[in-house]
N, C-alpha and C positions, 0 to 999 in steps of 0.2 A: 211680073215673074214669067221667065219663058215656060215653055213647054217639057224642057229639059229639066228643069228645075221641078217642074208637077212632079214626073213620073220620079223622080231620086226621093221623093217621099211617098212612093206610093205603099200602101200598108203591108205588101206582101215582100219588098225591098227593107222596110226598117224593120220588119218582124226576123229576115234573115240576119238581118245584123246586130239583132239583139241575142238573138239563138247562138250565133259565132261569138259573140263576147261573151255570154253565160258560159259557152266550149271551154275557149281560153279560160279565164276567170276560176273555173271549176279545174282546170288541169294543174295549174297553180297552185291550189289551195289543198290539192290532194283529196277532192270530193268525189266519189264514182270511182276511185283508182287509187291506185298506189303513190301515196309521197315519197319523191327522189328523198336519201337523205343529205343533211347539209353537208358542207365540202370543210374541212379545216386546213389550214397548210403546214405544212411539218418545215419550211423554209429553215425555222430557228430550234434550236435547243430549248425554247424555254416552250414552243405548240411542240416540239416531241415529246416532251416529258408529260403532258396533257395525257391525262384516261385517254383507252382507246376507246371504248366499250359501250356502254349507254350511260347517259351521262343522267343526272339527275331529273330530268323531263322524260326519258326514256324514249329518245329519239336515235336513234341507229346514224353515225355520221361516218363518211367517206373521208378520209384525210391524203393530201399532196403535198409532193414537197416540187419545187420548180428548179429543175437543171439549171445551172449558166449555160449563159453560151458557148462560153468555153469547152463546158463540158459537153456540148452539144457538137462540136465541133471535130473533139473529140475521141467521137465514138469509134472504134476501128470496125474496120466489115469484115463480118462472121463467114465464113465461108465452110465451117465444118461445127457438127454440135454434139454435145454426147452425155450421156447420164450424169447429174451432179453427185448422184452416189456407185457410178459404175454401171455397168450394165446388169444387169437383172441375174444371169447366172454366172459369172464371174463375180461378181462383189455380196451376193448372196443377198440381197434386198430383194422386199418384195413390192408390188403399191396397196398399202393397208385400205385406204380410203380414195378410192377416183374421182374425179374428176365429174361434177354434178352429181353424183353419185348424192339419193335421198337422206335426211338427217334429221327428223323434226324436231329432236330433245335438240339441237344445238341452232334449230330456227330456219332450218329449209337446207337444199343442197350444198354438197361441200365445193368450194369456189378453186380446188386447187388438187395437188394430186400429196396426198401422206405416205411418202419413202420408209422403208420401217426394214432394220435386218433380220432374216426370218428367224432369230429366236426369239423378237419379241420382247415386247415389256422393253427394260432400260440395256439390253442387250448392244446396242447398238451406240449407246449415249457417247459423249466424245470420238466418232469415229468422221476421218474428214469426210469434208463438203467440198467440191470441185466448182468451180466457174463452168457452166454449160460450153461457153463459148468466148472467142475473143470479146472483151468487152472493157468498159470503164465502168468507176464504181459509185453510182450514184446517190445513194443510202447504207449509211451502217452505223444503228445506233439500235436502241431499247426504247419506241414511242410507247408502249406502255407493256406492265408487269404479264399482260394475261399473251402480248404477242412472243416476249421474251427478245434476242439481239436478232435482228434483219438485217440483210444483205440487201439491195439490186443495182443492179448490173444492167447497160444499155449497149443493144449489141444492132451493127446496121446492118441487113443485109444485101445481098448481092444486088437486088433493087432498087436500094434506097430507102425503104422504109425500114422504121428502127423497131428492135423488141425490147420490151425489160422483163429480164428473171428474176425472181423476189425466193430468197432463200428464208427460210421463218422457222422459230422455236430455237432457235440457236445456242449451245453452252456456251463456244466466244466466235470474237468476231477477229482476224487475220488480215482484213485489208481495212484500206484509209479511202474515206471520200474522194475522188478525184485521181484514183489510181488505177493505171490501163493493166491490166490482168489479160493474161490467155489462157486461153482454154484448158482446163484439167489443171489449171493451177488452184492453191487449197486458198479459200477464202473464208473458211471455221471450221466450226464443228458439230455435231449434232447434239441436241439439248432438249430439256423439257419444257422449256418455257417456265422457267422457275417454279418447277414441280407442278405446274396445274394440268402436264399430260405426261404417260408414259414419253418417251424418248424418241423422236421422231424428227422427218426435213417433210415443213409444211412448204409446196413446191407451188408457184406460181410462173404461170408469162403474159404477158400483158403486150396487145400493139399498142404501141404511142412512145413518146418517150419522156412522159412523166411520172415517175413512182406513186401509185396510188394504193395509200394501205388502208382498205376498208376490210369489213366482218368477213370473216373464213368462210362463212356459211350464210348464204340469203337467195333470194330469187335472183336477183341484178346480179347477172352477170357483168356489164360493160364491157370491158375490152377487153374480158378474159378468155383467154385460150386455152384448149385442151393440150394440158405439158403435155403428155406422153404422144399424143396424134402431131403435135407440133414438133417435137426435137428427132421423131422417124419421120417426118417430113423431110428436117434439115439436116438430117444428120450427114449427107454429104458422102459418105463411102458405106460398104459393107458394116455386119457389124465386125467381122473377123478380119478387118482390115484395118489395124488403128493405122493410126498418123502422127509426128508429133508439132506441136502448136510454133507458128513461124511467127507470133507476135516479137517475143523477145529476142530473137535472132537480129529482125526488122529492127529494133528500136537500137540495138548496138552497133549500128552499123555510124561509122565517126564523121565518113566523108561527106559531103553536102549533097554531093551529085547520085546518090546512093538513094539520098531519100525521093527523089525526083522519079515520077511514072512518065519516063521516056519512049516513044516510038521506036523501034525497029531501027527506021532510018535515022534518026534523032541521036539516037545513041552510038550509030557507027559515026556519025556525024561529029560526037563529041569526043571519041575514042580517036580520030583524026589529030581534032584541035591539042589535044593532052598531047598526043604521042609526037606531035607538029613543035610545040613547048618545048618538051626534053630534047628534041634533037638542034634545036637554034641554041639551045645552051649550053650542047655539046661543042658546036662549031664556034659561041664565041670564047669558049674557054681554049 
């Protein structure tokens, strides 16, 4: 046995590596800490229709559902974003509940921001819900009675990396899986989540661009972001300066060469070739 060999077993080497595999082992098992909870995936109709909630071991679960590619594909880039119930003094909403903001009776901080019209209570019930921003629709159904109808919406920005808005508690739902939406267009309404809350748009945005519907309220945050510090982030102009959304403009547009992001030169280049066309078919006519 070489030398090499002694010291790879010497006691104070297999004691670190038992110490390290106890580490792992116990991180796993949720011993000393907190257990992540399980992942379900909402892919199909038959896991959305599944309890959200705790389930009969009372084990807290994260549930996904997985974009196509297609749908990944896609995504349009956001370039401007804005309240999904208005702005705070023009649409008379208020934010009832922020954004970690504490909660112990419903099991730790709130995961999202609660939109709510200042009169309150079901005041506000049926009143639309806007699309934050250009985006496609990657979730809209009822995974369980206590979430009530959810939206989200996966929008890329100017970077490249993509967000999803998760609208929640909804009366009904206005768009289809796989439908590209612009900004301040109505995608429902607001609802109580079949009466287990007053009347309310439980508001979420998430970096990634997997729909992840887990508990309203818990420590784990994951990839949740602060709605309100996020959409003043993105909002892109003034508030007193709207804009209106050039999604659906873009998508009506017939000609081929329309949809193409051409260069400067490229495009005077092609405005030649066209106008080079018509005029050969004047002279052989």
């Amino acid at each position: 046995m070489s030398a090499r060999s002694i010291r790879w077993f010497h006691p104070l080497t297999v004691g670190l590596i038992l110490v390290g595999g106890a580490m792992i082992l116990a991180f796993y098992l949720g011993i000393g800490g907190r257990k992540l909870p399980a992942v379900e995936n909402l892919a199909t109709f038959q896991t959305a229709d599944a309890p959200l909630f705790l389930p009969a071991d009372g084990t807290p679960r994260h549930r996904v559902t997985l974009a196509s590619a297609w749908d990944l594909a896609r995504i349009p880039t956001a370039v401007r974003f804005d309240s999904p119930m208005g702005a705070a003094n023009g649409a008379l909403t208020y934010n009832a509940q922020k954004f970690r903001e504490p909660n112990d009776k419903r099991g730790g901080p709130h995961l999202g921001d609660d939109l709510n019209g200042i009169g309150g209570m079901n005041t506000d019930l049926g009143d639309p819900v806007h699309a934050v921003a250009d985006g496609v629709v990657l979730y809209a159904a009822e995974p369980s009675a206590g979430w009530g109808n959810i939206v989200v919406l996966a929008h890329r920005l100017t970077d490249e990396r993509v967000l999803t808005s998760m609208y929640a508690h909804l009366d009904g739902i206005d768009v289809a899986v796989g439908t590209l939406v612009q900004r301040g267009a109505r995608i429902g309404s607001v609802g109580t989540a079949n009466g287990y809350y007053p009347a309310h748009l439980h508001f979420e945005i998430r970096e990634g661009d997997a729909p992840d519907i887990g508990p309203g309220y818990g420590e784990a945050v994951l990839n949740r972001l602060d709605p309100s510090a996020t959409l003043a982030s993105l909002r892109g102009a003034p508030d007193d300066a709207p804009a209106p959304a050039m999604l659906s403009e873009a998508l009506s547009r017939s000609q081929p060469w329309n949809l193409l992001e051409l260069s400067p030169e490229d495009a005077a280049r092609l405005g030649e070739i066209l106008d080079t066309g018509k005029d050969d078919g004047a002279e052989e006519r």
